[in-house]
N, C-alpha and C positions, 0 to 999 in steps of 0.2 A: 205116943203122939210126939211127933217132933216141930218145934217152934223155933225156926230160925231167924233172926234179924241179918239181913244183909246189907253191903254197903258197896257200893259202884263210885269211883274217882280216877277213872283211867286217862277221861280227856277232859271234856269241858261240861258235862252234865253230875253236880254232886249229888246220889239219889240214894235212899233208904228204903226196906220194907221189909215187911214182917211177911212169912211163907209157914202154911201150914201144910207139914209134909210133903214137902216137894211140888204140889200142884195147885195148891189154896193161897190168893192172894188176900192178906184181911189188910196188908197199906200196902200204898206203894205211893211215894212223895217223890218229886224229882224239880231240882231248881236247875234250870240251865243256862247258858252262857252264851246262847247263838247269838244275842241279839250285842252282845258286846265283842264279841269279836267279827264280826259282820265289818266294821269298820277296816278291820286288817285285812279281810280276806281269805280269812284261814287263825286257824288257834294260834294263838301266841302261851308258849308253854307256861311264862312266870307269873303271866297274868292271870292265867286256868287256876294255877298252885296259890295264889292268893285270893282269889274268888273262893278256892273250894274249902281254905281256911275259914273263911267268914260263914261260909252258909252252912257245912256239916253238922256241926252241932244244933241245928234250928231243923237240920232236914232229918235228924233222928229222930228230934224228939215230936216231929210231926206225924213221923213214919207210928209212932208207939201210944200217940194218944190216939191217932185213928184205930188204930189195929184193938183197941183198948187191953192190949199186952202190959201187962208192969214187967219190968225189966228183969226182974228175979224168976220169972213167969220164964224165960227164952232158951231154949235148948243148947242155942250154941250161939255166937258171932261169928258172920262169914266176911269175906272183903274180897276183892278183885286185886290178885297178886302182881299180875302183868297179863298179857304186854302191854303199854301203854306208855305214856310221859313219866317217866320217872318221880317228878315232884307233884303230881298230882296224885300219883300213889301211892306217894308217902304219907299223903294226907288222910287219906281214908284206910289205910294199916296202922297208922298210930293209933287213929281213933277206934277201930277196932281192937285190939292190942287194948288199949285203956279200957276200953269194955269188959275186956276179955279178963283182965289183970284185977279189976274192981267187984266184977260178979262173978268169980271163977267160975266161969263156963269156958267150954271150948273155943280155941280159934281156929276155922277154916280158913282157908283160903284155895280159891278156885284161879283157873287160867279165862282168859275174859272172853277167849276165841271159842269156847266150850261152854263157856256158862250161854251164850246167843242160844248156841245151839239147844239149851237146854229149857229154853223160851218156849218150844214148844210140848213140853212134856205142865204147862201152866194150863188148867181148864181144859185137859185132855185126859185119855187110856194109854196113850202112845207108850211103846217099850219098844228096844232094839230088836233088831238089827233094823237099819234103816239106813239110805243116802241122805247128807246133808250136801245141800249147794249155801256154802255161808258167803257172802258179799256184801261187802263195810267199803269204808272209805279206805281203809289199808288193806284190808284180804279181800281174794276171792279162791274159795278151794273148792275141789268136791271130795264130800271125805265119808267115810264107810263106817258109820257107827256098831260098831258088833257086838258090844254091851255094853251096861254107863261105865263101865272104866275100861273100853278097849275100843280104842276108834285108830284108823289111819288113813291119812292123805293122799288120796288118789293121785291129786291133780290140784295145782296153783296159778296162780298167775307168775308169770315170767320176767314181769316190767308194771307197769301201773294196776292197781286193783278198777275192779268196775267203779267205786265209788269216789277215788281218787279220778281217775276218765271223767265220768259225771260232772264231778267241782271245776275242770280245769276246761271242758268243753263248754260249761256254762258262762264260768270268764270271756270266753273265747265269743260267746253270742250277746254278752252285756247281762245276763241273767241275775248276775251274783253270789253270793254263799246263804246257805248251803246250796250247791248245783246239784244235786238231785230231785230235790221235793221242785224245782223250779224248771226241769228240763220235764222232770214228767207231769208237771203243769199244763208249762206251753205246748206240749207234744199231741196232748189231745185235742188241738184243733189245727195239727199238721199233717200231712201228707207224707208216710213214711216208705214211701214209694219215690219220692221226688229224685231222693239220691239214693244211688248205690255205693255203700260204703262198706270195703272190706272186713271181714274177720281173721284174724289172727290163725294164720296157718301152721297152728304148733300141733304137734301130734298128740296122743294119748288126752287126757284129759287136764291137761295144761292150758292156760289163756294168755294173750297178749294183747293189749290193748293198746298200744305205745301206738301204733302202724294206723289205728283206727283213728286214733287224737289226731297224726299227723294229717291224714286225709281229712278232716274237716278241717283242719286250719287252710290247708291248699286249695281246698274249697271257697271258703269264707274269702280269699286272695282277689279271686278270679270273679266275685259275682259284684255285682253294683249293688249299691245304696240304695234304699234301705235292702237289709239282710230278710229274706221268708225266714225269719225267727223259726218258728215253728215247724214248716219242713224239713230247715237241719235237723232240728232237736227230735223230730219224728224218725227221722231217716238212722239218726246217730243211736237213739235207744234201740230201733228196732236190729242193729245190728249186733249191740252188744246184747239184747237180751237174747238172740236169735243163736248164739253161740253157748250163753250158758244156761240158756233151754235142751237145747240138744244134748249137750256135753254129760249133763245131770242124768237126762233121760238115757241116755248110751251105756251110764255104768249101773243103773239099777238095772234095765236087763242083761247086762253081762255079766254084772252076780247072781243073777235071779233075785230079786232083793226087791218086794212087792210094796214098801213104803218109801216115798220121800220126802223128805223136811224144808222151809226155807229158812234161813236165822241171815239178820244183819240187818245195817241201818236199808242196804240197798232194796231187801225183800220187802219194805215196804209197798216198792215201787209199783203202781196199779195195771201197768203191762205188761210185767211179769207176773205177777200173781195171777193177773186174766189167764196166762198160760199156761201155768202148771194146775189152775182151777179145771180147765179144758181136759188136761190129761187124767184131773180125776175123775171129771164126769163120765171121761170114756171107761169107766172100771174096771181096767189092769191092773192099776196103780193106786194105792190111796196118797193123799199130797195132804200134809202137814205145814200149817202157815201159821204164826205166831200173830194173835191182832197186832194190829197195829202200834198201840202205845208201848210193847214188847219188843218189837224189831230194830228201835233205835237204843243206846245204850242204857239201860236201867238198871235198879237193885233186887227187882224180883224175880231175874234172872238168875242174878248172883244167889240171891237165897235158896234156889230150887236144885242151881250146880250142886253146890254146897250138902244138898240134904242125897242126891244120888252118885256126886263123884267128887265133893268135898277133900281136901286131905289135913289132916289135923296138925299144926306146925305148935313150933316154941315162939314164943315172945322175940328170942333174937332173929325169926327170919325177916328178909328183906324183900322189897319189889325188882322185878327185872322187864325191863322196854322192852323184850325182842321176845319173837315166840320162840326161839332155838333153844332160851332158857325154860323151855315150856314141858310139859309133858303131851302134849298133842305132837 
């Protein structure tokens, strides 16, 4: 039996929990920061990195009286290596690290873009080979899981991720941050037919969303006061999910590849998910969706990486920001 505590401090949510064998969550605690960087508009990195000093140690030991784990009890310590804010994942590798160094148990550490992915292997059977479509505020890929430690990248985005789009089209309508949970708010009681707003004409399984942001701001130009909130924001999601609906579904049947996943804070999104819901009812396809409190960034992800693609480091390794430094 494997008990791992994991730890998430990549952005602005510092979150712990305890994972039993990969698919069993007994905590999962997560303090987050939306509500104070709301005022900026977006994370401010120093201030993420001094939040997530203050609250980690509160959010472990929350993680470990719920889970009722005694600390001597845990298999190993995992943590979220990169990519992310550099000083926010110093934060939660020290303190893993101190874990690690006081209870001699292992240190994992996972890649953050893989551990999403691995959100859905929580309260499931799910095994590879399978498509993921992962969409965050910084990525969007479709990538080809072919076992827990052998995946590659179909396809990315080129220019903004879907969830970065989202944040900066919601500015754009007066919405606010975070722009996703808010555009696919207003969107369900808009008209996403109203506009026609292009998709990103890149080939293969590649996205571009730069071209779609622009078209609604020349939109937004041209029309009077007050703005149909809603019909953009109807019109704008249905284009970008409309793209990495298809795109997802295009490379599971050209591998023959009868499962697909979604992972990221974007898969939350309720028109997308209606989507790939559709394609599982149609049964071709089975579709793999992480609930909800899974999809945005958490530790009981991290803990489940960890226990099926984990890699076991020394005390001197360090965090890296980019995925290039990544194994994905």
């Amino acid at each position: 039996m494997s008990i791992i505590l994991g730890l998430e401090t990549s952005c602005d949510e510092t979150a712990a929990a305890v994972v039993k064998d990969g698919r069993i969550v007994l905590a999962s605690e997560l303090n987050s920061q939306t509500g104070i960087h709301k005022k900026f508009g977006g994370v401010v990195p120093e201030v993420a990195a001094r939040y997530h000093l203050e609250a980690v140690n509160e959010v472990i030991q929350q993680a470990l009286d719920k889970s009722g784990i005694a600390p001597h009890e845990l298999t190993a310590i995992a943590c979220t290596q990169g990519p992310g804010l550099i000083g926010t994942l110093l934060v939660g590798l020290s303190a893993a690290k101190a874990m690690s160094w006081v209870l001699q148990k292992p240190l994992l550490t996972v890649d953050h873009l893989y551990a999403h992915i691995c959100a859905n292997y929580i309260n499931t059977e799910l095994e590879p080979p399978f498509i993921c479509l992962l969409v965050s505020g910084g990525h969007s890929q479709v990538i080809h899981v072919k076992a827990h430690k052998d995946w590659e990248i179909l396809g990315q985005t080129l220019d903004d991720a879907a969830g970065e789009a989202y944040d900066k089209v919601a500015r754009l309508l007066g919405l606010g941050y975070p722009g996703g949970p808010m555009i696919d708010k207003v969107a369900r009681e808009g008209d996403s037919r109203a506009f026609k707003f292009p998709e990103g004409t890149v080939k293969g399984y590649d996205f571009s969303f730069s071209g779609l942001k622009t078209a609604v701001l020349r939109t937004v130009e041209k029309l009077e006061k007050p703005l149909p909130v809603s019909d953009l924001a109807a019109s704008f999601q249905d284009a970008v999910n409309r793209v990495l609906f298809r795109k997802t579904h295009q490379a599971a049947m050209a591998l023959n590849v009868d499962k697909i996943v979604l992972a990221g804070g974007v898969a939350a999104n309720k028109d997308l998910r209606r989507r790939f819901s559709e394609l599982d009812s149609a049964g071709a396809i089975k579709v793999f969706m992480p609930d909800l409190q899974y999809c945005t960034d958490n530790a009981a992800m991290v803990a489940s990486c960890a226990y099926f693609a984990g890699v076991e480091t020394g005390l001197d390794c360090t965090a890296y920001s980019r995925q290039a430094a990544a194994s994905i």
